[in-house]
C-alpha positions as CSV (number, residue, x, y, z in Angstrom):
1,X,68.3,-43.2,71.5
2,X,68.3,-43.5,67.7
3,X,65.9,-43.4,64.9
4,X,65.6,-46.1,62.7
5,X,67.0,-45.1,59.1
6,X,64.2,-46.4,57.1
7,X,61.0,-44.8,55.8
8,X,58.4,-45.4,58.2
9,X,54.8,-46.7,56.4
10,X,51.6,-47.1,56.9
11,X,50.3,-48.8,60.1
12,X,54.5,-47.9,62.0
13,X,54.3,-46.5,64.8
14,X,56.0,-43.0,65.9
15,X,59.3,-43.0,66.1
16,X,60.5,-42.4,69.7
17,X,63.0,-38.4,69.3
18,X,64.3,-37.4,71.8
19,X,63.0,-34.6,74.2
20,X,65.7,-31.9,73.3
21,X,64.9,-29.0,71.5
22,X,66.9,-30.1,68.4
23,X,64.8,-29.4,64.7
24,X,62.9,-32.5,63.1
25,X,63.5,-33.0,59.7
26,X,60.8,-35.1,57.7
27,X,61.9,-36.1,54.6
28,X,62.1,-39.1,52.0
29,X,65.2,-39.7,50.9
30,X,64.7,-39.4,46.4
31,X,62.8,-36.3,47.0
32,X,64.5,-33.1,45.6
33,X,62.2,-31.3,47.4
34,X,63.6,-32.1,50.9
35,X,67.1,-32.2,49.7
36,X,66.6,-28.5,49.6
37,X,65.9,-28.4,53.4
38,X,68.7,-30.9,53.8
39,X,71.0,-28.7,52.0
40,X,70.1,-26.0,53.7
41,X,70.6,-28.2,57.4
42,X,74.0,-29.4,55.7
43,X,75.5,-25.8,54.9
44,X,74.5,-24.3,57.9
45,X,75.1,-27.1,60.0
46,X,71.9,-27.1,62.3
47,X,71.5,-29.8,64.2
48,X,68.3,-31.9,63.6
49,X,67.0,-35.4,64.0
50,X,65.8,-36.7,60.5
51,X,62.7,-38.7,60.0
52,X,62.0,-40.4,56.9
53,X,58.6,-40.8,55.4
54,X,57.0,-43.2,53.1
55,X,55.2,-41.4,50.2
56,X,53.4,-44.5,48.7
57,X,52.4,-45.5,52.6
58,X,52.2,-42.4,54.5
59,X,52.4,-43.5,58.3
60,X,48.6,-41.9,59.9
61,X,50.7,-40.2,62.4
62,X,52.4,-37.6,59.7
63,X,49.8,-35.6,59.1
64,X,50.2,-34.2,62.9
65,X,53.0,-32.6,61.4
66,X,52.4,-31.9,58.0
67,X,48.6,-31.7,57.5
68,X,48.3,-32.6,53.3
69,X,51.2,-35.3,54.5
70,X,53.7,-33.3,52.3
71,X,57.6,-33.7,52.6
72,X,60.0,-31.8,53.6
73,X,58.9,-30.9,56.9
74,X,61.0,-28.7,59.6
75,X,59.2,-29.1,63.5
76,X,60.7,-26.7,65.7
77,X,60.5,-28.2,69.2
78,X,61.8,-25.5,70.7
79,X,59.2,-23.2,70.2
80,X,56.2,-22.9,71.8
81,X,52.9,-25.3,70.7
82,X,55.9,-26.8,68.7
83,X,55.2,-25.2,65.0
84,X,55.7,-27.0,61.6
85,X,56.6,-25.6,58.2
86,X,56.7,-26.8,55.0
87,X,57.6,-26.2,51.8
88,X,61.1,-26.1,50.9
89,X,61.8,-22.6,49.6
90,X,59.9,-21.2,53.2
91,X,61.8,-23.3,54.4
92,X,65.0,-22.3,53.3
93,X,64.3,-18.9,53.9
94,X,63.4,-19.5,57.5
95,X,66.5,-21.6,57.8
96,X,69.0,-18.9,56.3
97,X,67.1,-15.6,58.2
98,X,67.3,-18.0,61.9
99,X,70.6,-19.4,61.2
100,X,72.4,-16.8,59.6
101,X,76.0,-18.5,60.0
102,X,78.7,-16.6,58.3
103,X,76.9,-15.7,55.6
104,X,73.4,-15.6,54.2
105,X,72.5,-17.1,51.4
106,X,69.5,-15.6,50.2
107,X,70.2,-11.5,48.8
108,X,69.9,-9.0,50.9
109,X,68.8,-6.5,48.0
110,X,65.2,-7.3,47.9
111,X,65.5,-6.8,44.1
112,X,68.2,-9.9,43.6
113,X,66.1,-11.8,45.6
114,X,62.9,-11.3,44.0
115,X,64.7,-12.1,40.8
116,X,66.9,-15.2,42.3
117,X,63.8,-16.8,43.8
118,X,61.9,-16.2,39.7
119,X,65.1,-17.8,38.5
120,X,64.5,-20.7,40.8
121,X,60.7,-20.9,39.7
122,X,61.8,-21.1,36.0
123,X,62.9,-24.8,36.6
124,X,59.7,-25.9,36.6
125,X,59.8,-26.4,32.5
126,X,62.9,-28.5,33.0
127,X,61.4,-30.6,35.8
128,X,58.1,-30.8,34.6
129,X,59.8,-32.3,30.6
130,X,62.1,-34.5,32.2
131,X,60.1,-35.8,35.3
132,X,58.0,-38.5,32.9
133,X,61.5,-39.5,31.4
134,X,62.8,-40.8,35.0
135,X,59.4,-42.2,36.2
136,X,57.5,-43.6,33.1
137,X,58.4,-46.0,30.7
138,X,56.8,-44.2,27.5
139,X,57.7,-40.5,28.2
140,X,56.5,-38.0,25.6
141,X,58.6,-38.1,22.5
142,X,59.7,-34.0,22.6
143,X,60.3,-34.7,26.2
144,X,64.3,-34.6,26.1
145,X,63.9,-31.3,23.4
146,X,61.7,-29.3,25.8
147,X,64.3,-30.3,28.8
148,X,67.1,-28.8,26.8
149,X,64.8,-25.8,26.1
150,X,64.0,-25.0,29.5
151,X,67.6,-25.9,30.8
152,X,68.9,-22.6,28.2
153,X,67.2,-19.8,30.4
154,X,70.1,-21.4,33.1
155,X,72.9,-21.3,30.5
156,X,72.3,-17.9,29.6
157,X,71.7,-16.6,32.6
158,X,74.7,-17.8,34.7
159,X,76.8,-16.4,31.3
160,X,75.4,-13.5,31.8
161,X,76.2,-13.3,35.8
162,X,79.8,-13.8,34.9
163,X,80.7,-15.6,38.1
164,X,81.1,-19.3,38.7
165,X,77.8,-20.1,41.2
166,X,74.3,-18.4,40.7
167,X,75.2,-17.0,43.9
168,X,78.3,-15.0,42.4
169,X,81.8,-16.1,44.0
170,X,80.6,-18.0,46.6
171,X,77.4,-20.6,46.0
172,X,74.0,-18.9,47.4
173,X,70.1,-20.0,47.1
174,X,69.7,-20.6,43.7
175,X,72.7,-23.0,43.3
176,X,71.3,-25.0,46.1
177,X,67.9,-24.5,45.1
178,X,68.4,-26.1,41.6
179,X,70.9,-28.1,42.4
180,X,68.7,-31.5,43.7
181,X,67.5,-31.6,40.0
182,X,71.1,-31.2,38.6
183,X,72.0,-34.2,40.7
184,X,69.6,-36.3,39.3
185,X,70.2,-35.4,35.5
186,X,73.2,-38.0,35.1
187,X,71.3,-40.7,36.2
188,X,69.8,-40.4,32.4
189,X,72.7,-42.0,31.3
190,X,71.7,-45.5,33.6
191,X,67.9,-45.6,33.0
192,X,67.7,-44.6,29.0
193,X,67.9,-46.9,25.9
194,X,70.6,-44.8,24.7
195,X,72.7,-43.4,27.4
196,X,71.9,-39.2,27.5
197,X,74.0,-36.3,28.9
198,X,73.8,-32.7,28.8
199,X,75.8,-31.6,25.3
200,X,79.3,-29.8,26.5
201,X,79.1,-27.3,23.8
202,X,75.5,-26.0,24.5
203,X,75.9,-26.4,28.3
204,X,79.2,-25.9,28.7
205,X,78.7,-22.9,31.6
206,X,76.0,-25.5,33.3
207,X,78.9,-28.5,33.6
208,X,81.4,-26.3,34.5
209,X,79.0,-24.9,37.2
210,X,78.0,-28.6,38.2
211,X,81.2,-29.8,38.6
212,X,82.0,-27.0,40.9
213,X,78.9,-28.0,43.2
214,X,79.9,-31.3,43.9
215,X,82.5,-30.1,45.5
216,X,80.9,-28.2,47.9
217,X,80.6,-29.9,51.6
218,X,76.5,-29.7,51.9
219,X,76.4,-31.3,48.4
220,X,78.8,-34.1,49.3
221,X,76.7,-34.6,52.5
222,X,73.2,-34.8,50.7
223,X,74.3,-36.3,47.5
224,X,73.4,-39.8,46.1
225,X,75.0,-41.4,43.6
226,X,73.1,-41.5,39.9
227,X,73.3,-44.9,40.1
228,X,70.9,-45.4,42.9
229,X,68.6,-42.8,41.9
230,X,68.7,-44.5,38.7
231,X,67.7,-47.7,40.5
232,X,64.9,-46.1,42.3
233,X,63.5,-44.7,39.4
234,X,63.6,-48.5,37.4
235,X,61.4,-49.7,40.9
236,X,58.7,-46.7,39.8
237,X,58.9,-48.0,36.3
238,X,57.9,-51.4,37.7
239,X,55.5,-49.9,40.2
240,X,57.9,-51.3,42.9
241,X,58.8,-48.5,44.5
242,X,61.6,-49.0,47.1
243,X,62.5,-45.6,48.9
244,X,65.5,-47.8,51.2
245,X,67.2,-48.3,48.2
246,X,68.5,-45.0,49.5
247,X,70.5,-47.0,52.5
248,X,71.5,-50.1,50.6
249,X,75.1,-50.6,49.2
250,X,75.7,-49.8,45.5
């Protein structure tokens, strides 16, 4: 039994998971939200059966599991009245304090993680500027300035760490945290006018800490290429919006 990789709409019905205990994952497949629970699934290697969700079309059925129909999604079968959570960074906490694996990746000094999960907040600028540069066609015109902006609080602050992740030596909940955004950054160079990347001299820390995380197994696992999220964001520009581009061939 098997279900179908494609993001069930409006009007489908449920899919048919098996009876076995195992995690659901709702998700769509562009969101960076829910790559954070899929990292999290990924580096931890938890088995789960994945659903993915329409956001234009939600199917009627999804708000059983997520009442304001919001992705990602964790059910946990396995537990009695069969609970949902959402939210990605609960999530990711759940996920790392129930599956602690070798490691976890949140601190365990209550400070460093109070002031990991602020660092994580402090993305919102960057999102917020560059999010109507991917998904509008007439973004404002300081947009790109107040990306770069916000994007400095992250060169300083892994300079000031010293170490190569966020995490220190070994990648923890910030890199993964952030990283869905960083994924989606080069994709600027497909859907622009005139092609943008990060500048090597004012991010240098940043790119050097970006190449390291595609190395990593969970990011290799969740990653898509920037040419298909650049593709998906053209089909929002056109108000086409096509979330299996996700499963289609470059």
């Amino acid at each position: 039994m098997s279900i179908p990789k494609k993001h069930f709409k409006k009007g489908t019905p449920k899919p048919d998971i098996p009876e076995d205990g195992v995690l659901r994952y709702y998700t769509m497949r562009f969101c960076p939200f829910s790559q954070r629970a899929h990292l999290m699934l990924a580096a931890k290697k938890i088995p789960h059966h994945t659903v993915y969700i329409d956001l234009s079309e939600k199917p009627e059925w999804y708000t059983d599991y997520s009442p304001l129909g919001k992705v990602p999604a964790i059910q946990l079968p396995q537990l009695p009245g069969k609970p949902t959570l959402v939210e990605s960074l609960v999530i990711a906490e759940y996920l790392d304090e129930e599956y602690p694996g070798e490691r976890s990746l949140f601190p365990k000094d209550p400070l460093q993680k109070a002031q990991d999960r602020i660092l994580i907040e402090r993305l919102s600028p960057a999102v917020s500027a560059i999010y109507p540069v991917f998904f509008t066609t007439d973004p404002p015109a300081d947009a790109l300035k107040n990306f770069e902006v916000a994007l400095d609080v992250f060169e300083e602050e892994i300079k000031k760490r010293g170490t190569p992740y966020f995490g220190g030596d070994k990648i923890g909940i910030v890199d993964y945290m952030i990283w869905p955004w960083f994924e989606r950054f080069p994709a600027l160079k497909y859907t622009l006018a005139e092609p943008y990347e990060l500048d090597p001299k004012r991010f240098a820390k940043l790119l050097s800490w970006r190449q390291l995380m595609e190395q990593d197994e969970a990011v290799k696992a969740t990653a898509l290429d920037a040419k298909v999220h650049s593709k998906f964001m053209r089909t929002r520009h056109e108000g086409k919006t096509n979330y299996d581009l996700a499963f289609e061939p470059l």
